[in-house]
C-alpha positions as CSV (number, residue, x, y, z in Angstrom):
1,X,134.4,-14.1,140.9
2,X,137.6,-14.5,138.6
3,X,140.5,-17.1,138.4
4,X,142.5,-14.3,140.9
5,X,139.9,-15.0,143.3
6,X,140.1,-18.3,143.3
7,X,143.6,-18.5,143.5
8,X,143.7,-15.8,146.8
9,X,141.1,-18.8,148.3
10,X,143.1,-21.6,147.6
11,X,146.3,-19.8,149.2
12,X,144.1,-18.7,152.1
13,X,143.1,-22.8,152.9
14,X,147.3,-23.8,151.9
15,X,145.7,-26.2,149.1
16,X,147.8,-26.0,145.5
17,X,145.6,-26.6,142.4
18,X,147.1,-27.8,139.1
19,X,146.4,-29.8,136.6
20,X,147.4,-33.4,135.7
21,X,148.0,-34.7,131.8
22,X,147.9,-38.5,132.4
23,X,151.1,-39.5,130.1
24,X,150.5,-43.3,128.4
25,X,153.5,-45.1,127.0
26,X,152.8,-45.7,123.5
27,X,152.7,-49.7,124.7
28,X,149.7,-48.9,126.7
29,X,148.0,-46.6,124.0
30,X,148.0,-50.0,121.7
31,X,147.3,-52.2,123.7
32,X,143.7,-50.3,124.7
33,X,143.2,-49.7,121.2
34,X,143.4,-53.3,120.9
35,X,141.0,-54.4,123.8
36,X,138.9,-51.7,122.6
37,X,138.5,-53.2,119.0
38,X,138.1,-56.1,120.3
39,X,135.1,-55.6,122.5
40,X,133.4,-53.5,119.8
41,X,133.7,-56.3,117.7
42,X,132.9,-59.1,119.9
43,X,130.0,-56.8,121.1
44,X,129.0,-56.0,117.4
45,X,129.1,-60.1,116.6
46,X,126.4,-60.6,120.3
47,X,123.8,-57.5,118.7
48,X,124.1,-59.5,115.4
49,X,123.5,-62.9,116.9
50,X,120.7,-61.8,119.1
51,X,119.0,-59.6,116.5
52,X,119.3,-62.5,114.2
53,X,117.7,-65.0,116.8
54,X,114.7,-62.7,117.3
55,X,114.4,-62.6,113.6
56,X,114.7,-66.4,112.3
57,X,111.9,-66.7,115.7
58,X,109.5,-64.4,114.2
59,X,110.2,-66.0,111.0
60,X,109.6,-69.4,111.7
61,X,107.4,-69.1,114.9
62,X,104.6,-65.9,114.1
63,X,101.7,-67.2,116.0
64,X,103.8,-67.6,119.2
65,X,102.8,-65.7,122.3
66,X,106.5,-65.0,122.7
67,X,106.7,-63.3,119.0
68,X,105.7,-60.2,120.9
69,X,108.8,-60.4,123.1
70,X,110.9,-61.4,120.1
71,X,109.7,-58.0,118.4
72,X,110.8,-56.0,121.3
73,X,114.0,-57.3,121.5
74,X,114.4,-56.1,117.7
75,X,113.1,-53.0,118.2
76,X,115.4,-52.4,121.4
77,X,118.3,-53.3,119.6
78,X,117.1,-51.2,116.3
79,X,116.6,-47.9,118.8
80,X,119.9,-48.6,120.8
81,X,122.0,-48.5,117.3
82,X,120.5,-45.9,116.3
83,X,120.9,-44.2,119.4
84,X,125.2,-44.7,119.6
85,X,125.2,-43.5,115.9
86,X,123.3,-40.3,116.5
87,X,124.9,-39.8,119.9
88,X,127.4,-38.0,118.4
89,X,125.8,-34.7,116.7
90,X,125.5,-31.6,118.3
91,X,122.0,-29.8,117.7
């Protein structure tokens, strides 16, 4: 099947296909590069926070049955960087 095909079967059913560029005013482009930054960085500042609480809790607490949990969350949060950072090559 080829693109004339396709086109004969879309004028046998009366539909029109065509393609839509979404246009964005250059106010709009800013302004979600803005909120974009913005929640990279306050979500960059929470991984930090967190990874640091689970750290200074191992730290000061070692013996603790929750140290386990602690470890976890530092390994989870290790593996999910590591993860958006690699996401992006193509093997």
């Amino acid at each position: 099947m080829n693109i004339d095909d396709i086109s004969v079967i879309l004028q046998h059913m009366n539909l029109k296909l065509e393609s839509k560029r979404p246009t964005e005013d250059i106010q709009d482009a800013d302004l979600r590069r803005f909120k974009d930054k913005w929640l990279f960085v306050v979500t960059l500042v929470a991984i930090a926070l967190v990874f640091s609480v689970c750290t200074g809790f191992i730290i000061v607490n070692p013996n603790s049955s929750h140290a386990g949990i602690a470890l976890n969350g530092i390994i989870g949060l290790t593996m999910a960087l590591a993860g958006y950072y690699i996401r992006g090559i193509n093997i």
